[in-house]
C-alpha positions as CSV (number, residue, x, y, z in Angstrom):
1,X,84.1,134.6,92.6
2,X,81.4,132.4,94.4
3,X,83.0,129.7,96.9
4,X,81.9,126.2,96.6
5,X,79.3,126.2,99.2
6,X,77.6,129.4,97.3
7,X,77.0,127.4,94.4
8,X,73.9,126.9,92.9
9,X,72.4,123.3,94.3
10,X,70.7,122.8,91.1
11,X,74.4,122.1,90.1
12,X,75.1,118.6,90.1
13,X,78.0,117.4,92.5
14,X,80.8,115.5,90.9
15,X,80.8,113.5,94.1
16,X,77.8,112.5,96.2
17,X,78.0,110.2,99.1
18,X,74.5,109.4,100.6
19,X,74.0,107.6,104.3
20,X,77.6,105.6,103.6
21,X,77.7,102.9,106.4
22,X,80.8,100.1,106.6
23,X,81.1,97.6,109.0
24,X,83.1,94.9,109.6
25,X,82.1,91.3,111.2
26,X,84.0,90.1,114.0
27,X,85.5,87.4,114.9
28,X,83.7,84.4,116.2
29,X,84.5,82.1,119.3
30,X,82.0,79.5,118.4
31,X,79.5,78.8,115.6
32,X,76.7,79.4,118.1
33,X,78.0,83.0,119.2
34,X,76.0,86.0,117.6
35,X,77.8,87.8,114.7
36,X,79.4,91.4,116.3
37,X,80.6,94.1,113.8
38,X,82.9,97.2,114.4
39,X,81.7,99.8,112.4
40,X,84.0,102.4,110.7
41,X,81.6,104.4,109.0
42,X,78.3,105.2,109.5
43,X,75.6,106.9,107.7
44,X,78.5,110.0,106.1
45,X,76.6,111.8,103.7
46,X,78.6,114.4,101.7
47,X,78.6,116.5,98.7
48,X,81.6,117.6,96.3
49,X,81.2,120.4,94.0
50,X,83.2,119.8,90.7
51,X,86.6,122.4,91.2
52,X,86.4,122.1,95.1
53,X,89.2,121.0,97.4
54,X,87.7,119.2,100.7
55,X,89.8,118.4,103.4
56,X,89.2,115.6,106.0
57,X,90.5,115.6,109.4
58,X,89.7,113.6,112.8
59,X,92.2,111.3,114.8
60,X,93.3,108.3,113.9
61,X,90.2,105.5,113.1
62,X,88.0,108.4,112.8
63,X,86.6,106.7,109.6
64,X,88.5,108.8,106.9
65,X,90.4,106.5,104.7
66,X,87.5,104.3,104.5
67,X,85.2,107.1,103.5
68,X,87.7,108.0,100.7
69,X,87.9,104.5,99.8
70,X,84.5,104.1,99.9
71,X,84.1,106.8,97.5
72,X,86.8,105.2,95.0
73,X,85.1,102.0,94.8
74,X,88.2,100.0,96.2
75,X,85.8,99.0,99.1
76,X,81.8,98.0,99.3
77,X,80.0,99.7,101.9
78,X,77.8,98.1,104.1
79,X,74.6,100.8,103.3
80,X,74.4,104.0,101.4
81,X,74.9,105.1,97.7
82,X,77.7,106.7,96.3
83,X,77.4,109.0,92.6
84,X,80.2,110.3,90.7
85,X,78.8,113.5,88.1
86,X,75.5,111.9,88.6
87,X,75.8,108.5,87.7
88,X,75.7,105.9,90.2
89,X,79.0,103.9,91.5
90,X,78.1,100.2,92.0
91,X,81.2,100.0,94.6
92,X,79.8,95.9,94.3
93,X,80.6,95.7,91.1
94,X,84.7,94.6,89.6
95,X,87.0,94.5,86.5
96,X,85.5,96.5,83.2
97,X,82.6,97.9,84.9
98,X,84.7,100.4,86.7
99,X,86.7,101.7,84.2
100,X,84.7,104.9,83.5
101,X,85.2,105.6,87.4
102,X,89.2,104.6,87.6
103,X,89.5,107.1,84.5
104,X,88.3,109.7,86.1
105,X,90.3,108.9,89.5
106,X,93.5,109.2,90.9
107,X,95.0,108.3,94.5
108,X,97.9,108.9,96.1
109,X,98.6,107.1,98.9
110,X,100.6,107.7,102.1
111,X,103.9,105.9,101.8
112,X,105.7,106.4,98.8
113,X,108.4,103.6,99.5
114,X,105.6,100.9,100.1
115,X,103.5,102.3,97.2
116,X,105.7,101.9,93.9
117,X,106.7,98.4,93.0
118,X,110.4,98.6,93.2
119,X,110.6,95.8,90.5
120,X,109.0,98.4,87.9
121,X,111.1,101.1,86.1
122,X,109.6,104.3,87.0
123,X,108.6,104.6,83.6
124,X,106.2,101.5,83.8
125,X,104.9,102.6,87.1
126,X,103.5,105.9,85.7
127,X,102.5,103.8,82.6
128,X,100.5,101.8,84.5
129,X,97.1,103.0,84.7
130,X,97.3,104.0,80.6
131,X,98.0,100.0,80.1
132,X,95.2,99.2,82.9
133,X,92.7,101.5,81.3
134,X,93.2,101.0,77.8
135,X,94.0,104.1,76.9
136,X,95.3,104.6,73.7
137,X,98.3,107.5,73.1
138,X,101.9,108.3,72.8
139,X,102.6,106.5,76.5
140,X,106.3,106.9,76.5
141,X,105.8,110.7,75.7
142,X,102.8,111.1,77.9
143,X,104.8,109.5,81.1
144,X,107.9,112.8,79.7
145,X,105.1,115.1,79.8
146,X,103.9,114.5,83.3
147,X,107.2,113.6,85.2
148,X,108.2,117.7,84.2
149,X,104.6,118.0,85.5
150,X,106.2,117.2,88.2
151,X,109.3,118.5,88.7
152,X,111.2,115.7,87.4
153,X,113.5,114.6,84.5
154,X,112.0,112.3,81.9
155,X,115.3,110.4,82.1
156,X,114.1,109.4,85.6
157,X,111.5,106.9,83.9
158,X,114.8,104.5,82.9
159,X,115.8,104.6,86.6
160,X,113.8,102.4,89.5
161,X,112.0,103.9,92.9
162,X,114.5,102.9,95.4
163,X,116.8,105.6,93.7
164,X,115.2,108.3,94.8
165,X,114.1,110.1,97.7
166,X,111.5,110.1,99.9
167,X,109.8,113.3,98.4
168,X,111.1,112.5,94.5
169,X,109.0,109.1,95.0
170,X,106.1,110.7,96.1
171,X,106.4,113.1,92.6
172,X,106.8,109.6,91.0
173,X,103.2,108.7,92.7
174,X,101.5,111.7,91.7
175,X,102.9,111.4,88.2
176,X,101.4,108.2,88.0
177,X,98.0,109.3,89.6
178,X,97.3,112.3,87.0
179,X,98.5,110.1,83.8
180,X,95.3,109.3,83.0
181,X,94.3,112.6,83.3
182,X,91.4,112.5,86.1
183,X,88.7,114.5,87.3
184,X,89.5,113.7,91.1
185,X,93.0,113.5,92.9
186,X,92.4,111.7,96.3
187,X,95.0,112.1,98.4
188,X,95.7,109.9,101.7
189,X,97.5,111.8,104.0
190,X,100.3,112.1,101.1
191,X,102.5,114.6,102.8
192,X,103.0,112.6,106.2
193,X,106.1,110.4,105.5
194,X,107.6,113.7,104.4
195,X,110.5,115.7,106.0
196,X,109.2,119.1,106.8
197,X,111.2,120.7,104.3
198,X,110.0,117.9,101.5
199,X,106.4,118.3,102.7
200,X,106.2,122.3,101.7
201,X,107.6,121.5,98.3
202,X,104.8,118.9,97.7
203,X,102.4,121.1,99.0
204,X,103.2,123.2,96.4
205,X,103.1,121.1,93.8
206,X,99.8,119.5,94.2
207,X,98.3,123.2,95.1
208,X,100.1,124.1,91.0
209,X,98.6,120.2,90.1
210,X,95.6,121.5,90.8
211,X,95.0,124.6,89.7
212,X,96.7,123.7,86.1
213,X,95.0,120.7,85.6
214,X,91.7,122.2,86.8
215,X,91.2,119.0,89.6
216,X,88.9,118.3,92.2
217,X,90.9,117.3,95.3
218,X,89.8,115.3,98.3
219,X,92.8,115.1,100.8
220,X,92.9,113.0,104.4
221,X,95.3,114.9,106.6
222,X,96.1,115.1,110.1
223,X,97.6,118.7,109.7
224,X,95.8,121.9,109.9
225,X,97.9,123.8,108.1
226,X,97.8,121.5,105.4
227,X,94.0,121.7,105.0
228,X,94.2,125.0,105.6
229,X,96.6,126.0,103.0
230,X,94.9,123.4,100.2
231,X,91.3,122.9,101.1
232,X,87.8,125.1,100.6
233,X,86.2,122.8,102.6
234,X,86.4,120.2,105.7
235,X,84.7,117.8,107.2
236,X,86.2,116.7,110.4
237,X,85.2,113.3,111.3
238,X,85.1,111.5,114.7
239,X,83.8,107.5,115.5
240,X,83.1,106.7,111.9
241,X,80.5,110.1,111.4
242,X,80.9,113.2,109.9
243,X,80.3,115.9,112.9
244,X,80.8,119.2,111.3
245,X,81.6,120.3,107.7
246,X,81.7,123.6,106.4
247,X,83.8,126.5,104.2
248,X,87.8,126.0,105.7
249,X,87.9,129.4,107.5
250,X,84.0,129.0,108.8
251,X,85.2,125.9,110.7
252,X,88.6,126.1,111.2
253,X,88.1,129.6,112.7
254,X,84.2,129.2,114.4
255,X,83.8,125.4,115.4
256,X,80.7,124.5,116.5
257,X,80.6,121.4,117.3
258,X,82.8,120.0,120.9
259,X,84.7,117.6,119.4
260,X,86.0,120.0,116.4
261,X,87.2,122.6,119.3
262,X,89.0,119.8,120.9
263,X,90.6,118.7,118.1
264,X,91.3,122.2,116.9
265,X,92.7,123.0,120.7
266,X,94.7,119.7,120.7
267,X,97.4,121.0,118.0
268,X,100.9,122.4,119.9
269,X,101.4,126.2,119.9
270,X,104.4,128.1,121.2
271,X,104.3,130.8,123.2
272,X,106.0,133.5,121.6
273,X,106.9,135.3,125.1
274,X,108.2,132.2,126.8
275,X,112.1,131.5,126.8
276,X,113.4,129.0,125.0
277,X,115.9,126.5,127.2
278,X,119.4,127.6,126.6
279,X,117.8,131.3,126.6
């Protein structure tokens, strides 16, 4: 089976980001002062095969969360063009416009106690983008079929967020960002808040998400292993610009570029031939 990057380029990627550029202005201490911008991104350009799992990495501010939310039309950029299966994303553009794009999108964010609206049963919360969208089915028996998509009990959609547990909530959030039944799951650094025990389970379920609901996945992490585990592809980004992208192994295991092998030679190891204290 041919990886991503062997694919024909003739085939058109479900996600295209061209020269993508976002700054920000700065503050001003008088009228007379010249505008200053930070930038966060500047000129990314990436391709995402339809099927493929990329994975993003770089510090913190590297410019990842605002590429993926560049990509997601929840923010305008500042230059560059954005398609989604070929047809252009006016990121400018609000309400019904977007719908086609929202229906074939789903996002799961990092915090799952700051992202569900603890006023809303759980049931409602999954239901939400099926009301939003205007998408017409059994909604009650589509929010059953996807909490066991899960791994949780329908009766949980009666019950509200702050009854569950960190990891259960963040099942709760990916329930509600495959209702709709996307194309695209973007996830932004969705295992972080997790315990380490919580975070392999998830990992497992959006690796069985994926491959039984045949989705693209574009996932921000900071961990390796992670990516790693999930992700054909990377791009590790640094200052707001993608430095080095490639196959997983090809990077992850031959990095060419400095700041990559930094990165890569930043993560903790042990030592399997030193003593532990207490030894």
């Amino acid at each position: 089976m041919s990886t991503p990057l062997e694919r024909s380029s003739a085939v058109t990627p479900l996600v295209r980001a061209t020269g993508l550029t976002r700054r920000y202005p700065l503050a001003r201490d008088s009228f007379f002062e010249r505008q200053r911008y930070a930038t966060a991104l500047e000129d990314a350009t990436i391709e995402v095969q339809a099927g493929e799992a990329l994975g993003l990495i770089g510090e913190s501010g590297s410019g990842k969360s605002t590429l993926v939310r560049l990509l997601l039309a929840l923010d305008t950029p500042t230059a560059g063009s954005i398609e989604f299966d070929g047809r252009a994303v006016d990121a400018g553009a609000r309400g019904r416009s977007l719908h086609w794009l929202r229906r074939a999108t789903g996002m799961v964010f990092q915090d799952p106690y700051a992202s569900l609206d603890p006023r809303m049963s759980v049931g409602r919360i999954i239901a939400e983008p099926l009301w939003a969208l205007g998408i017409e089915c059994d909604r009650p028996a589509r929010v059953d079929e996807v909490l066991m998509q899960v791994g949780l009990d329908p009766d949980a959609a009666q019950r509200f967020s702050h009854e569950f547990s960190g990891g259960q909530r963040q099942r709760i959030a990916l329930a509600r960002a495959i209702v709709h039944k996307p194309r695209l799951l973007v996830g932004d650094e969705p295992l972080s808040a997790l315990d380490v025990t919580v975070r392999a389970q998830v990992l497992e379920l959006i690796a069985e998400l994926r491959a039984s609901l045949d989705l693209t996945l574009i996932l921000v992490s900071h961990d390796i292993g992670v990516v790693q585990s999930l992700c054909d592809t990377v791009a590790v980004m640094t200052e707001g610009r993608i430095v080095e992208h490639g196959s997983t192994n090809d990077v992850l295991l031959s990095p060419q570029h400095p700041y990559t092998r930094r990165l890569l030679a930043s993560i903790p190891t042990i030592d399997p031939h030193e003593e532990l204290p207490g030894g």
